[in-house]
CHARMM internal coordinates of N, CA and C (Angstrom, degrees):
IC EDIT
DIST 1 N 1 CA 1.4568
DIST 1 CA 1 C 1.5277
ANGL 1 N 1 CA 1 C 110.60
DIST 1 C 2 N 1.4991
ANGL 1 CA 1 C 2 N 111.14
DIHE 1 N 1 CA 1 C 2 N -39.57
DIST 2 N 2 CA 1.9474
ANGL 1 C 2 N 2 CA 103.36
DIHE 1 CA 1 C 2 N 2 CA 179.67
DIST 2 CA 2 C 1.2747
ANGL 2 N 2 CA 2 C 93.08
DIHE 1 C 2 N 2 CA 2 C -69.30
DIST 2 C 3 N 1.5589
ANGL 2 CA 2 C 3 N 140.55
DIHE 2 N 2 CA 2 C 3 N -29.16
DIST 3 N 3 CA 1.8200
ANGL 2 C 3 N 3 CA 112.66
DIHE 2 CA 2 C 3 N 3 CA -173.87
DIST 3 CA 3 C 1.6539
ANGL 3 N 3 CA 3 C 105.99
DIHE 2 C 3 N 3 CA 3 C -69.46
DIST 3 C 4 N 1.0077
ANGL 3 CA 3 C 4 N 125.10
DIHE 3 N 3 CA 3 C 4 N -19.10
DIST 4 N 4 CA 1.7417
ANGL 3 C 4 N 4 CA 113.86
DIHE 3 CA 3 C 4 N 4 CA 178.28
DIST 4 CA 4 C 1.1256
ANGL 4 N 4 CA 4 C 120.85
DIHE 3 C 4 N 4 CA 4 C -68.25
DIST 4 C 5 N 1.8199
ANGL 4 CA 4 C 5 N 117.53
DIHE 4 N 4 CA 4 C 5 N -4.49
DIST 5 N 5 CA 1.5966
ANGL 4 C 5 N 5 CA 115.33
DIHE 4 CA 4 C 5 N 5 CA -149.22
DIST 5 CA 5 C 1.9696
ANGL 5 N 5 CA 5 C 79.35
DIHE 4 C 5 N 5 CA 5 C -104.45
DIST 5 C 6 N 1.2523
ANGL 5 CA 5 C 6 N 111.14
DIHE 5 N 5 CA 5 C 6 N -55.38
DIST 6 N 6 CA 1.9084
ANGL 5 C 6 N 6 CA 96.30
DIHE 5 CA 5 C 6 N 6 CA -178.18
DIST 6 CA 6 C 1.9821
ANGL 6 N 6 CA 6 C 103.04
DIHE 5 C 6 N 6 CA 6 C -61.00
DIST 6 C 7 N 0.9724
ANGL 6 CA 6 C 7 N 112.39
DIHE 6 N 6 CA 6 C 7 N 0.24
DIST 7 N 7 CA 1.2820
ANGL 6 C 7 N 7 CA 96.22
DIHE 6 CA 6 C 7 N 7 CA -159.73
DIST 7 CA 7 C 1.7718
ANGL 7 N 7 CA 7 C 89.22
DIHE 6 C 7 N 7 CA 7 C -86.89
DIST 7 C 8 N 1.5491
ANGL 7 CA 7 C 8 N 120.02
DIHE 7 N 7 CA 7 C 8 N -43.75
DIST 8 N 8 CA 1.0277
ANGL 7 C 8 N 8 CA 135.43
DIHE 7 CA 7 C 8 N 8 CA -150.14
DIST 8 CA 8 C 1.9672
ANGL 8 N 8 CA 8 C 97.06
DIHE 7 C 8 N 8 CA 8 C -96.25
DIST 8 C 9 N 1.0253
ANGL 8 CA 8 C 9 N 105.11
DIHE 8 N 8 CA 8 C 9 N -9.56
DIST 9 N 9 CA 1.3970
ANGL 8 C 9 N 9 CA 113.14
DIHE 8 CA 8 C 9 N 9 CA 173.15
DIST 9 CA 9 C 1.6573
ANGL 9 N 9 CA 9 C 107.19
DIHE 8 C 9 N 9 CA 9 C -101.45
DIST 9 C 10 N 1.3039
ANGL 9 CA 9 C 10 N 103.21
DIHE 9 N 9 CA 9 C 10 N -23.68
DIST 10 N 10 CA 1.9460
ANGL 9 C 10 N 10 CA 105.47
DIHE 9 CA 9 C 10 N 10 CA 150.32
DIST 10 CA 10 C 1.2338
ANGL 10 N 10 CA 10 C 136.69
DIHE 9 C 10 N 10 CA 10 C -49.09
DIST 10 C 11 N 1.5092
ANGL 10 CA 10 C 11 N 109.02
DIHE 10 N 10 CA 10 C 11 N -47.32
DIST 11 N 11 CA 1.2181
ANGL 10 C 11 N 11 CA 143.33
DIHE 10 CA 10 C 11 N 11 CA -135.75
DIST 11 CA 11 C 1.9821
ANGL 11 N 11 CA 11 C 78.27
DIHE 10 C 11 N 11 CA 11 C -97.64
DIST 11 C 12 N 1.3646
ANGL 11 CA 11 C 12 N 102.27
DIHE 11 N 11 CA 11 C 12 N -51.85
DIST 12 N 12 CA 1.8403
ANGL 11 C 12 N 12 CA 101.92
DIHE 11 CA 11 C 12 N 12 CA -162.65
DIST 12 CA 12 C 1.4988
ANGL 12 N 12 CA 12 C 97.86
DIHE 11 C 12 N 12 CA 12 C -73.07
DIST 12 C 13 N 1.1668
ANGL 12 CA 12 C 13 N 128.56
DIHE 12 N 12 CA 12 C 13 N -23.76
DIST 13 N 13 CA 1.7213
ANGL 12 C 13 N 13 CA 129.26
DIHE 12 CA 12 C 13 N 13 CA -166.80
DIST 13 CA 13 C 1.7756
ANGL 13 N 13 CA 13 C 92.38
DIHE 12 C 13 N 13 CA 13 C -60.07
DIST 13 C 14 N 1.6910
ANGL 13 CA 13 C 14 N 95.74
DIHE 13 N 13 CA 13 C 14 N -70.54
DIST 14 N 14 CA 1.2419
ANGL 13 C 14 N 14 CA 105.59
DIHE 13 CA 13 C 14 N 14 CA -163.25
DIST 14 CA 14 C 1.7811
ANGL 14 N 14 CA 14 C 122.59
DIHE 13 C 14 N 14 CA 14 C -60.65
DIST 14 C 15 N 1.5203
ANGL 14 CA 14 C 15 N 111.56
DIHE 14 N 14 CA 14 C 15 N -11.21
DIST 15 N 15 CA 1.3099
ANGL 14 C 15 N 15 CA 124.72
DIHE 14 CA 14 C 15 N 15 CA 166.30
DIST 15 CA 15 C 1.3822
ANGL 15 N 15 CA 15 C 116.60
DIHE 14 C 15 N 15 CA 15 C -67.39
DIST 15 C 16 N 1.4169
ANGL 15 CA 15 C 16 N 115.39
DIHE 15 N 15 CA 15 C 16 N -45.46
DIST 16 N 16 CA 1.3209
ANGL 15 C 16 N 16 CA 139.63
DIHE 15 CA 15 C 16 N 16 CA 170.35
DIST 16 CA 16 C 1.1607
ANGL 16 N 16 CA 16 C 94.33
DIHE 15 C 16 N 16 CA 16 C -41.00
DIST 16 C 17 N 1.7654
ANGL 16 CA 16 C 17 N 109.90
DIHE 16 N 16 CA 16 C 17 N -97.45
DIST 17 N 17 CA 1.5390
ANGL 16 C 17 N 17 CA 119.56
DIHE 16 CA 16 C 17 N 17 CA -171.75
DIST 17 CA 17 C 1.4569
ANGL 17 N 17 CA 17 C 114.27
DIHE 16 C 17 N 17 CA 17 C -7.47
DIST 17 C 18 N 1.7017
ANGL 17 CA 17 C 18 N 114.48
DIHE 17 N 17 CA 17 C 18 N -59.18
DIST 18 N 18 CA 1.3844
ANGL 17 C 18 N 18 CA 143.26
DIHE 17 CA 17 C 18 N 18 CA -119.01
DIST 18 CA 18 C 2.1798
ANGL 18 N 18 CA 18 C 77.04
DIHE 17 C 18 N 18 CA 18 C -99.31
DIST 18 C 19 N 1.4522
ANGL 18 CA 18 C 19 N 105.67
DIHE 18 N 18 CA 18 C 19 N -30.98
DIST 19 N 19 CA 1.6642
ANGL 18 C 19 N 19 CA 91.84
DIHE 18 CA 18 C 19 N 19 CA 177.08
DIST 19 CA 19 C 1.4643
ANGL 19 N 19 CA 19 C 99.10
DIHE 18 C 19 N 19 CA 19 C -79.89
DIST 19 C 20 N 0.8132
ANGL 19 CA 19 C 20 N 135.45
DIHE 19 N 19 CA 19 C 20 N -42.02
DIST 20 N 20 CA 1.7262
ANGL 19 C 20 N 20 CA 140.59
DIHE 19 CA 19 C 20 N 20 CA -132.71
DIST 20 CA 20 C 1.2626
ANGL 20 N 20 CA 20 C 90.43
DIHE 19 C 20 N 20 CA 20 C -80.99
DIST 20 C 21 N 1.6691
ANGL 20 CA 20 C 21 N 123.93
DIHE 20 N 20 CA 20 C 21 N -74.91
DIST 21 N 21 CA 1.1546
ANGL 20 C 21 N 21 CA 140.29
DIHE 20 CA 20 C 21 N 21 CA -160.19
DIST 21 CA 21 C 1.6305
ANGL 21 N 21 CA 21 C 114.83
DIHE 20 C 21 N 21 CA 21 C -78.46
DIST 21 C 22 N 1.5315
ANGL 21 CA 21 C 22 N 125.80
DIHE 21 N 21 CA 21 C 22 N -17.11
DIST 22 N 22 CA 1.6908
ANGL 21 C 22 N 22 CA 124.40
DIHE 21 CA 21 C 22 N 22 CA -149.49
DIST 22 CA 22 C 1.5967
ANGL 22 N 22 CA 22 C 91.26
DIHE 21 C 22 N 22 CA 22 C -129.59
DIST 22 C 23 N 0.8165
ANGL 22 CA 22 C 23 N 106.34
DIHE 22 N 22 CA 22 C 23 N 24.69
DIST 23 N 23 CA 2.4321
ANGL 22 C 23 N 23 CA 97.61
DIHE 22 CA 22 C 23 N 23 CA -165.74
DIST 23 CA 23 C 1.0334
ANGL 23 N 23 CA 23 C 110.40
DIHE 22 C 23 N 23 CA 23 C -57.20
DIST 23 C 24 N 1.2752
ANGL 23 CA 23 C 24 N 119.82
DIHE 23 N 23 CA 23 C 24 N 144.11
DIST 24 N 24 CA 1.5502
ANGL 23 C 24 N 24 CA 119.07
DIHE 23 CA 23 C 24 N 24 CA -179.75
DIST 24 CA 24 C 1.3225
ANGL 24 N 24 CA 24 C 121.17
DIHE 23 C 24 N 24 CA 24 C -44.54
DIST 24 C 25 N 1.0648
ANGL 24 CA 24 C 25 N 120.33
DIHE 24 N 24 CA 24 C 25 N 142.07
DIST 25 N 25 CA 1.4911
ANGL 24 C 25 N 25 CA 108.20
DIHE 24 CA 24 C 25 N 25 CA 177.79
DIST 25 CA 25 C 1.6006
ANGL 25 N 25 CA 25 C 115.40
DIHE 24 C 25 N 25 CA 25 C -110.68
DIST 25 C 26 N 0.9869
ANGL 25 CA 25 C 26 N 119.92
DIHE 25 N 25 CA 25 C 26 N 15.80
DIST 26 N 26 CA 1.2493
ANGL 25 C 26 N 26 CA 125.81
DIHE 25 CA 25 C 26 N 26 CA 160.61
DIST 26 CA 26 C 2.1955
ANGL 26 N 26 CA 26 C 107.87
DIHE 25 C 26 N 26 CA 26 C -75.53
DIST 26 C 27 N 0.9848
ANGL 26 CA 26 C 27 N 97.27
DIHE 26 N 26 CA 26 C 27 N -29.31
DIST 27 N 27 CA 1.7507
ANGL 26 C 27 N 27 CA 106.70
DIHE 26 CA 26 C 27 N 27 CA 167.33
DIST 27 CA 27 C 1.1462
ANGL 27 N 27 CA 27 C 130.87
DIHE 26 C 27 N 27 CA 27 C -50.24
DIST 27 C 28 N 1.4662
ANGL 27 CA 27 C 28 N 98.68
DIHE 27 N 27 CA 27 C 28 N -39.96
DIST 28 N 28 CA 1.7085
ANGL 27 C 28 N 28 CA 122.03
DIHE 27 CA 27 C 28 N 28 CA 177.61
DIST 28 CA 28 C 1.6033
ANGL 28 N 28 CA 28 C 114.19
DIHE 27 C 28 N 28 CA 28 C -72.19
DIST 28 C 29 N 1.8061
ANGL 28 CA 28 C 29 N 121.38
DIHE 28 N 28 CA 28 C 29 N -29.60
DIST 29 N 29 CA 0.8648
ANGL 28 C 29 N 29 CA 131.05
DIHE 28 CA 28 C 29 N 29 CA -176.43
DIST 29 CA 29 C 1.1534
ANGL 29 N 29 CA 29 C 122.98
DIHE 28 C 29 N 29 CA 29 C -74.87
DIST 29 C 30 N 1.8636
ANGL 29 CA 29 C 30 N 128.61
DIHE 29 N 29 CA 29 C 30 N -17.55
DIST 30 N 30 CA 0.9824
ANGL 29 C 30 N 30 CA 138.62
DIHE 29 CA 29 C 30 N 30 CA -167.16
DIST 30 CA 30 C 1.2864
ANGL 30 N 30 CA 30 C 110.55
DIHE 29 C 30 N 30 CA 30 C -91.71
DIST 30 C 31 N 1.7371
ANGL 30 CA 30 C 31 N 116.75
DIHE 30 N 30 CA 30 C 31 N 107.14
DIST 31 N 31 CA 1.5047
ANGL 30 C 31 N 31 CA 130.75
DIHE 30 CA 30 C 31 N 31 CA 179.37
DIST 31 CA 31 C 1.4766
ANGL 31 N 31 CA 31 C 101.27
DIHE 30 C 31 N 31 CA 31 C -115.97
DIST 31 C 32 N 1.7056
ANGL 31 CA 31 C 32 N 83.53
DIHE 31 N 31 CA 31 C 32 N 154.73
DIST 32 N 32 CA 1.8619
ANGL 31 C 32 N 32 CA 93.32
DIHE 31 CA 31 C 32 N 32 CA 159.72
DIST 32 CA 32 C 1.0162
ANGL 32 N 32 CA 32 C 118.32
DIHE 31 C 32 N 32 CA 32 C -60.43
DIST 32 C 33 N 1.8219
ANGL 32 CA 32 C 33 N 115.30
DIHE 32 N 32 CA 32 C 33 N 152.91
DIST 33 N 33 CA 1.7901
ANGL 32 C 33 N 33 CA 113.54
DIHE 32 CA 32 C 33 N 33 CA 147.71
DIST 33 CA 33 C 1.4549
ANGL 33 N 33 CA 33 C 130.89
DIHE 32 C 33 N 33 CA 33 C -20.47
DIST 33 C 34 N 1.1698
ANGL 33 CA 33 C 34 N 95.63
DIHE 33 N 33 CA 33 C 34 N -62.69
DIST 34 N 34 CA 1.3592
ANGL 33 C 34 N 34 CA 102.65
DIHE 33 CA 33 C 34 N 34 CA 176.24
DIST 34 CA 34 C 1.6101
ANGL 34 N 34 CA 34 C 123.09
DIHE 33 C 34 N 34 CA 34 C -53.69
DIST 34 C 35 N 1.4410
ANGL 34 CA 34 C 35 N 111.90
DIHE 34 N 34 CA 34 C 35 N -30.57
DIST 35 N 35 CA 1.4213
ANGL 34 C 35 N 35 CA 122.16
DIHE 34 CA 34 C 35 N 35 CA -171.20
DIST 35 CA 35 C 1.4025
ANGL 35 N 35 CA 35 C 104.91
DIHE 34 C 35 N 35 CA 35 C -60.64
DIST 35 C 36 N 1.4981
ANGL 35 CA 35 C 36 N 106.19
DIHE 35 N 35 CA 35 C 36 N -43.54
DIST 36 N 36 CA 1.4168
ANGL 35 C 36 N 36 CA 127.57
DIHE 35 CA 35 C 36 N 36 CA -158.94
DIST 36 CA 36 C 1.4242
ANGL 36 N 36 CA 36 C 109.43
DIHE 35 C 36 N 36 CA 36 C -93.94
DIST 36 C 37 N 1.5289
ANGL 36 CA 36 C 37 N 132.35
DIHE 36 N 36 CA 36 C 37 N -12.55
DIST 37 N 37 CA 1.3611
ANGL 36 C 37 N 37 CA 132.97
DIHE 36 CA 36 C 37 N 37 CA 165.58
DIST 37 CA 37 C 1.2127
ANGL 37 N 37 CA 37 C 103.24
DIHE 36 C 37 N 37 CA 37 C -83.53
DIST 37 C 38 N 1.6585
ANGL 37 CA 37 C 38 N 126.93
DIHE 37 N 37 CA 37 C 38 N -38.59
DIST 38 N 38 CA 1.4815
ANGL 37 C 38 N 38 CA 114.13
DIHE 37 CA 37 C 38 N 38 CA -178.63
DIST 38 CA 38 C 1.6532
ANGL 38 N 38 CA 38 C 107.12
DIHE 37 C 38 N 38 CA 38 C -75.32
DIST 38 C 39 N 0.8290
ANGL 38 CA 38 C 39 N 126.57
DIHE 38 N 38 CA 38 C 39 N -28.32
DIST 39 N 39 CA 1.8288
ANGL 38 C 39 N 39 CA 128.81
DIHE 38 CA 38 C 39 N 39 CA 164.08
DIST 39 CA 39 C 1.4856
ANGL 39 N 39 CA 39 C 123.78
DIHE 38 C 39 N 39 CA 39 C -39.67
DIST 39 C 40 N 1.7938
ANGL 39 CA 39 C 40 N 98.94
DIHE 39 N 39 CA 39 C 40 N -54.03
DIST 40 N 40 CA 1.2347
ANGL 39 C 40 N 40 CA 113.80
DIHE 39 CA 39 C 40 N 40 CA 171.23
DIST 40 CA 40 C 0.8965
ANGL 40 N 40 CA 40 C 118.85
DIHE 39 C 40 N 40 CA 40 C -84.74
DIST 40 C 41 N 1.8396
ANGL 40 CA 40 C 41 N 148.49
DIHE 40 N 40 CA 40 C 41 N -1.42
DIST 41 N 41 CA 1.4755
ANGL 40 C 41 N 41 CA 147.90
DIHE 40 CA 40 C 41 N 41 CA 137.30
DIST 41 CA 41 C 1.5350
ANGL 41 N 41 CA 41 C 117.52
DIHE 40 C 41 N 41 CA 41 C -66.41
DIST 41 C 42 N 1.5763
ANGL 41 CA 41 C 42 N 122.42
DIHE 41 N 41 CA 41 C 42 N -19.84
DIST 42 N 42 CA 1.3659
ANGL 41 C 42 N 42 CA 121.93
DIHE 41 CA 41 C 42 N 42 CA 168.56
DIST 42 CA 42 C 1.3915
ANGL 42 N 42 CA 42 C 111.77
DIHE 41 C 42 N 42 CA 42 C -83.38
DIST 42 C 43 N 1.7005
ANGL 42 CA 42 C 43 N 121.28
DIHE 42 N 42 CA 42 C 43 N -29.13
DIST 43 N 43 CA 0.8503
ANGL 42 C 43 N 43 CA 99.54
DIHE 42 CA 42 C 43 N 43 CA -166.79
DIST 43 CA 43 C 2.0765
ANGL 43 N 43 CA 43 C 105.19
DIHE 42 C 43 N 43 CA 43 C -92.28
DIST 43 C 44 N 0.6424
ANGL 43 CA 43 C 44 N 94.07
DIHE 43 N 43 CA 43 C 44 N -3.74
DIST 44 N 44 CA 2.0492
ANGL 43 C 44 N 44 CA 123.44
DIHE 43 CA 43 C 44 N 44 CA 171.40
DIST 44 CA 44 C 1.4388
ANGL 44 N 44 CA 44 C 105.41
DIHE 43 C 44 N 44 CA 44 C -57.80
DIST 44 C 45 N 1.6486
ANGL 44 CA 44 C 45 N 108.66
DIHE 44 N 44 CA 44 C 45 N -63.91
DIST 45 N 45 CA 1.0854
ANGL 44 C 45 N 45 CA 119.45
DIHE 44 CA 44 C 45 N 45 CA -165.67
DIST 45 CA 45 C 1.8873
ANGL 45 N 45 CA 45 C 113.18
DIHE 44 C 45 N 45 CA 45 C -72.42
DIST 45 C 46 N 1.5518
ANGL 45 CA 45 C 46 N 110.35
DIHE 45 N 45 CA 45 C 46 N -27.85
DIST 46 N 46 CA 1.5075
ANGL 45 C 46 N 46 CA 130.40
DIHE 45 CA 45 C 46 N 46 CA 171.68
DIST 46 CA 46 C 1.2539
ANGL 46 N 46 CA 46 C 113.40
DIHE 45 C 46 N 46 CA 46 C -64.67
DIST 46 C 47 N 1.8017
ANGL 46 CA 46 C 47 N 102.26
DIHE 46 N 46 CA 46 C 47 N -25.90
DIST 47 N 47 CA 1.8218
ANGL 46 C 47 N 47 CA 103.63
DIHE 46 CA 46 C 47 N 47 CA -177.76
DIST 47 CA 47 C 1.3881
ANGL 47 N 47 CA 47 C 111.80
DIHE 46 C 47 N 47 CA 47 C -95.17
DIST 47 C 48 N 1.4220
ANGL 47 CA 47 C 48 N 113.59
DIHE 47 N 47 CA 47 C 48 N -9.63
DIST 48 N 48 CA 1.4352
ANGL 47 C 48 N 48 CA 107.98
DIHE 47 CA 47 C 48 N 48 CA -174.77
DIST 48 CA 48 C 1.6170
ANGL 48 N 48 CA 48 C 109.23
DIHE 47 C 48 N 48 CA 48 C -112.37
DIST 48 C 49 N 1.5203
ANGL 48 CA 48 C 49 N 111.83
DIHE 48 N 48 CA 48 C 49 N 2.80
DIST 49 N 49 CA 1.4517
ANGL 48 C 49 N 49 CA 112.87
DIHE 48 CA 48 C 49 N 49 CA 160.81
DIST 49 CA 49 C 1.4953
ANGL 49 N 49 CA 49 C 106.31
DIHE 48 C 49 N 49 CA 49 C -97.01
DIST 49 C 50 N 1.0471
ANGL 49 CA 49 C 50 N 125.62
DIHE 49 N 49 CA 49 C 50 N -7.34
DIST 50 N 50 CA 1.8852
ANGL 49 C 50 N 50 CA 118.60
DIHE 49 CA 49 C 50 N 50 CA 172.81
DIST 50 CA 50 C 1.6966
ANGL 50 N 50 CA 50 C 81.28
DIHE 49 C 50 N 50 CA 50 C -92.82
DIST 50 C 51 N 1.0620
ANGL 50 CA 50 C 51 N 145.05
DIHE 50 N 50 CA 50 C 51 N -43.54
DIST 51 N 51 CA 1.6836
ANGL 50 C 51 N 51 CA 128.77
DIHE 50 CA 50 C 51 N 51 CA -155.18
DIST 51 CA 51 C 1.3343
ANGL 51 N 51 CA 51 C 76.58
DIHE 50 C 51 N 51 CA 51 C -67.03
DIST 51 C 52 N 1.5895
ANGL 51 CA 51 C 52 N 141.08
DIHE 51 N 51 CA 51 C 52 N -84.48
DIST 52 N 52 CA 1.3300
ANGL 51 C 52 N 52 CA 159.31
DIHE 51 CA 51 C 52 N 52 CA -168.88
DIST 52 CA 52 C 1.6346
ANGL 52 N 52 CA 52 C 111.28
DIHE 51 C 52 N 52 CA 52 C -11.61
DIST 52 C 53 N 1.4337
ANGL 52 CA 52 C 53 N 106.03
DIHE 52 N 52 CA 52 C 53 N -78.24
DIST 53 N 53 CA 1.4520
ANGL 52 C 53 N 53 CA 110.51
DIHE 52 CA 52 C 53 N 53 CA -173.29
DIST 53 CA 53 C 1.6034
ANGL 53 N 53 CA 53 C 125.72
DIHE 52 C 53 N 53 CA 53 C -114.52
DIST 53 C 54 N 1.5113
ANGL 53 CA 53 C 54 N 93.70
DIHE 53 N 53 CA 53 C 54 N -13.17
DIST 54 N 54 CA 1.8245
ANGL 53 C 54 N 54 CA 92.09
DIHE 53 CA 53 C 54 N 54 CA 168.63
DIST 54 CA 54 C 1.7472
ANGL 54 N 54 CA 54 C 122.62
DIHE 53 C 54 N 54 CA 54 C -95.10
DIST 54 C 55 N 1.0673
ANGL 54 CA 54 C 55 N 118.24
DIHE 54 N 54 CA 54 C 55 N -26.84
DIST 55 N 55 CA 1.1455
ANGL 54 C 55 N 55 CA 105.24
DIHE 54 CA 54 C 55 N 55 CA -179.32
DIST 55 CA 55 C 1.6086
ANGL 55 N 55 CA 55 C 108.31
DIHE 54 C 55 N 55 CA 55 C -129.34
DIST 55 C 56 N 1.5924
ANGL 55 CA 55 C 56 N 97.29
DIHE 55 N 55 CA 55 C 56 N 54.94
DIST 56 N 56 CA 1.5389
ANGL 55 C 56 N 56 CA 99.10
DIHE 55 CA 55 C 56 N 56 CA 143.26
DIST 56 CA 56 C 0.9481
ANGL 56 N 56 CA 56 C 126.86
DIHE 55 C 56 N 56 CA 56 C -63.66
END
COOR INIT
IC SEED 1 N 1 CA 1 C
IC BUILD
């Protein structure tokens, strides 16, 4: 029974680690409306200065 207690105090380190360092990354992706309308006006505004002056 004392070998289960380092084993199980193993087990929590590497869970730990495994939050701290590995986080979902689908989490990171989640923006406001707003985040995502100003994204889609920069990226608008990037397409209509290459239509504009690069590929005359």
């Amino acid at each position: 029974m004392l070998i289960l207690v380092p084993i199980l105090i193993l087990v929590a380190i590497i869970v730990a680690i495994d939050q701290l360092y590995f986080n979902d990354p689908t989490a990171k992706n989640m923006s406001s409306p707003s985040e995502k309308h100003q994204k889609a006006n920069d990226t608008n505004a990037t397409q209509k200065y290459l239509d504009r002056y690069i590929k005359k």
